[in-house]
C-alpha positions as MATLAB code, in Angstrom:
seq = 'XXXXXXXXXXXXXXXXXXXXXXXXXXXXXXXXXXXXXXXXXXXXXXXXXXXXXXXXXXXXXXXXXXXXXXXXXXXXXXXXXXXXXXXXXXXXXXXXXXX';
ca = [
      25.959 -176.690   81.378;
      23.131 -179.219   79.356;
      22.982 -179.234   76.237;
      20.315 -178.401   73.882;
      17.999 -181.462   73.481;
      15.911 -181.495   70.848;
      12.687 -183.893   70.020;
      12.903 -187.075   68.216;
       9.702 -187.373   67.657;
       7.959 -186.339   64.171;
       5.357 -183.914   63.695;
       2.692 -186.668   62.159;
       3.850 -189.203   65.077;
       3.548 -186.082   67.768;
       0.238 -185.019   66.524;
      -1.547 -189.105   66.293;
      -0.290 -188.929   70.147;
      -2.183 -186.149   71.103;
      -5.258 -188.137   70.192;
      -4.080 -190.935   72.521;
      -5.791 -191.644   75.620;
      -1.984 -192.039   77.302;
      -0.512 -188.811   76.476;
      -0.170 -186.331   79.659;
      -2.813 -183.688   79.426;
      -0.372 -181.357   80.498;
       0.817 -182.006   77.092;
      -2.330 -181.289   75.284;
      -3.031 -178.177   77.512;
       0.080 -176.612   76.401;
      -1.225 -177.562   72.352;
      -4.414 -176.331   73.359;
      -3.113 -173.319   74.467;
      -1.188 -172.475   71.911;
      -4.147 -172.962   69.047;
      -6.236 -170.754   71.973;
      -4.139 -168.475   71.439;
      -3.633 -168.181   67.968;
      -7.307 -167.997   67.218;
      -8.860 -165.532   70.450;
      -8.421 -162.134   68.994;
      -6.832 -161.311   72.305;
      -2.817 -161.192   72.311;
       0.218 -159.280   72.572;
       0.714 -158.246   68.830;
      -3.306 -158.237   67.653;
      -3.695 -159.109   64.004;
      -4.730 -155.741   63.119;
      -0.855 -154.604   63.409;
      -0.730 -156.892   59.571;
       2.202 -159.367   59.377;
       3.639 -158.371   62.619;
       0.334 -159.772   63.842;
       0.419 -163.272   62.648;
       4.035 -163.362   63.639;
       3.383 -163.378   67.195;
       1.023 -166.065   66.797;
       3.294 -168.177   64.806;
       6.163 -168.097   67.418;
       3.651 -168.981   70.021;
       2.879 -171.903   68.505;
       6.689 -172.884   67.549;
       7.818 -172.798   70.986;
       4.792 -174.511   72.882;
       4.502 -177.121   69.685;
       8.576 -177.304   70.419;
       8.109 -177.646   74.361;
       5.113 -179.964   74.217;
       7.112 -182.536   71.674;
      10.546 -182.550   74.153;
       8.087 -183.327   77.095;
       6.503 -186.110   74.853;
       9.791 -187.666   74.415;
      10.794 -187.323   77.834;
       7.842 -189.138   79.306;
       7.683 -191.669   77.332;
      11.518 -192.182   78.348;
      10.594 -191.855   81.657;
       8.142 -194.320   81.245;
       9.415 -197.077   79.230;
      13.118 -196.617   79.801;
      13.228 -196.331   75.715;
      14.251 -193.266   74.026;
      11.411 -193.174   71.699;
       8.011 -194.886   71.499;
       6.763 -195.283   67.926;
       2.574 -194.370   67.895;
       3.059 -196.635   64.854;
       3.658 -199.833   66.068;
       1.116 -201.665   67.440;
       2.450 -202.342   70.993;
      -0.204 -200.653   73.548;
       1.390 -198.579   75.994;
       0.789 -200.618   78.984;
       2.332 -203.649   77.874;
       5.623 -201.701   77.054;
       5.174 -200.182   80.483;
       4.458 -203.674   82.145;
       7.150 -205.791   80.504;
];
């Protein structure tokens, strides 16, 4: 059985690379999903039910947030060969991909 991996990379670092040009847009579909659905009125608990409301909402986002930050880290693995790419360094991603 594998074990639970969870995402090295930060919130601030995961959210400055969904602004980059190199990031999967599968990634960003699944963010953009998840804000979608937080702010469409449509959704399995509507926010009329009160706090029950919002709490479907904010497990939507934790999971897909969760998801989307474990893929990050796994392509840029995938990519570079490195277990973690730092947005803050000032390497461009092709010329840690080309090296």
């Amino acid at each position: 059985m594998k074990a639970n991996k969870t995402s090295k990379t930060t919130l601030g670092k995961f959210v400055k690379a969904l602004f980059k040009k190199e990031t999967p847009l599968y990634i960003k579909g699944m963010v953009g999903v998840a804000l979608a659905y937080t702010i469409f009125p449509v959704d399995v608990l509507p926010d009329i039910f009160g706090p029950l409301g919002f709490v479907d909402d904010a497990a939507v986002i934790g999971v897909l947030t969760t998801v989307a930050m474990t893929l990050l880290d796994n392509f840029y693995e995938k990519q570079t060969g490195v277990s973690k790419v730092d947005p803050q360094q000032n390497i461009k991603y092709a010329e840690v991909v080309n090296d």
